[in-house]
LUMFIPA-586993 format. One line per 10 residues: for each residue x, y, z of C-alpha. Coordinates in steps of 0.02 Angstrom, whole numbers. Layout:
REM residues N
X:Y:Z; ...
***
This chain:
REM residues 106
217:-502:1220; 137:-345:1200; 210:-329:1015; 138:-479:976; -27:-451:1005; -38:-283:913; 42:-376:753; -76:-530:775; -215:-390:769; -171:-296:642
-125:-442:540; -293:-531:551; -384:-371:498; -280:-280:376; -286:-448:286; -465:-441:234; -439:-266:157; -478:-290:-8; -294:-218:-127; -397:-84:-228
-425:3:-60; -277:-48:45; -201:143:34; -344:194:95; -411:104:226; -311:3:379; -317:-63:532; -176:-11:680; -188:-48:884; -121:39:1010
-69:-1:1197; -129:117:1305; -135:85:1511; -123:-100:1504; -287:-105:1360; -279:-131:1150; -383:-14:1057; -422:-56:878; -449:90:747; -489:100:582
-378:244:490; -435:323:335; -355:478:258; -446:647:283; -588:662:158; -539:847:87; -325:815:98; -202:707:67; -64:789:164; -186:802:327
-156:655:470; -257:500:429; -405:497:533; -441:349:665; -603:276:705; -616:177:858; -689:-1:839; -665:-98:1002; -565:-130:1171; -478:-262:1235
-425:-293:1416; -344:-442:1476; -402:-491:1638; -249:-608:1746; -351:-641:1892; -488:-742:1778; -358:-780:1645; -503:-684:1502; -532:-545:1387; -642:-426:1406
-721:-345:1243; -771:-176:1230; -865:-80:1109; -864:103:1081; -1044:192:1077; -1108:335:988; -1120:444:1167; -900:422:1170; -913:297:1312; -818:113:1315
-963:-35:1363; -922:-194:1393; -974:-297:1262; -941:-488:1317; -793:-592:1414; -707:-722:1327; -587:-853:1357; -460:-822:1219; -379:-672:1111; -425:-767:965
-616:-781:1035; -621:-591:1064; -563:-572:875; -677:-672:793; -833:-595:892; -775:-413:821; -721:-482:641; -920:-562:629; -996:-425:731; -1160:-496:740
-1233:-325:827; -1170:-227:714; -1069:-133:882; -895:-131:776; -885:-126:608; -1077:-17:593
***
C-alpha cells in the first residue's frame, strides 16, 4: 500500500513539471516512521556530479483511529506544523498542489 501512495504522489506532481525543466527539477517521497515527506530535488547549483539537493515541502500522516490525514508544513525555524486534517489522500494533495498560504510551494 505504501508503494502506492509514494507513486500516486509523485505522479500527480512530477506531472505538472513543465519538459524544458524536467532534468532539473522533480518531485520524490519518502516513508519514514509510518509518515510521507514530499521534496522537491534540484541538482546542486555549482556541480553536476554533486547529489541533487532536496527541499522539503510537506508531511503527511495517516491517522487510523479517525480514518484522516494530517497535513504538515515545514517552516523556516526547521520545525513540522500541522497545517490542516482532511478526510482523504486526494484532499491533502490538492490543498498542497493550490497552496493557498503559500506554506509549500513559497
Amino acid at each position: 500500500m505504501s508503494d502506492f501512495i509514494i507513486q500516486k504522489i509523485e505522479a500527480k506532481f512530477n506531472s505538472k513539471i513543465p519538459a524544458s525543466v524536467a532534468n532539473k527539477i522533480k518531485i520524490a517521497v519518502e516513508k519514514i516512521r509510518g509518515n510521507y515527506f514530499l521534496f522537491e530535488m534540484r541538482p546542486a547549483w555549482d556541480d553536476n556530479i554533486k547529489p541533487w539537493t532536496k527541499y522539503e515541502i510537506a508531511k503527511l500522516s495517516y491517522v487510523a483511529k479517525t480514518e484522516s490525514w494530517k497535513l504538515y508544513w515545514h517552516r523556516a525555524s526547521g520545525r513540522w506544523e500541522l497545517y490542516r486534517e482532511l478526510k482523504t489522500l486526494a484532499g491533502a494533495l490538492n490543498v498542497i498542489e493550490k497552496d493557498e498560504n503559500g506554506c509549500f510551494w513559497g
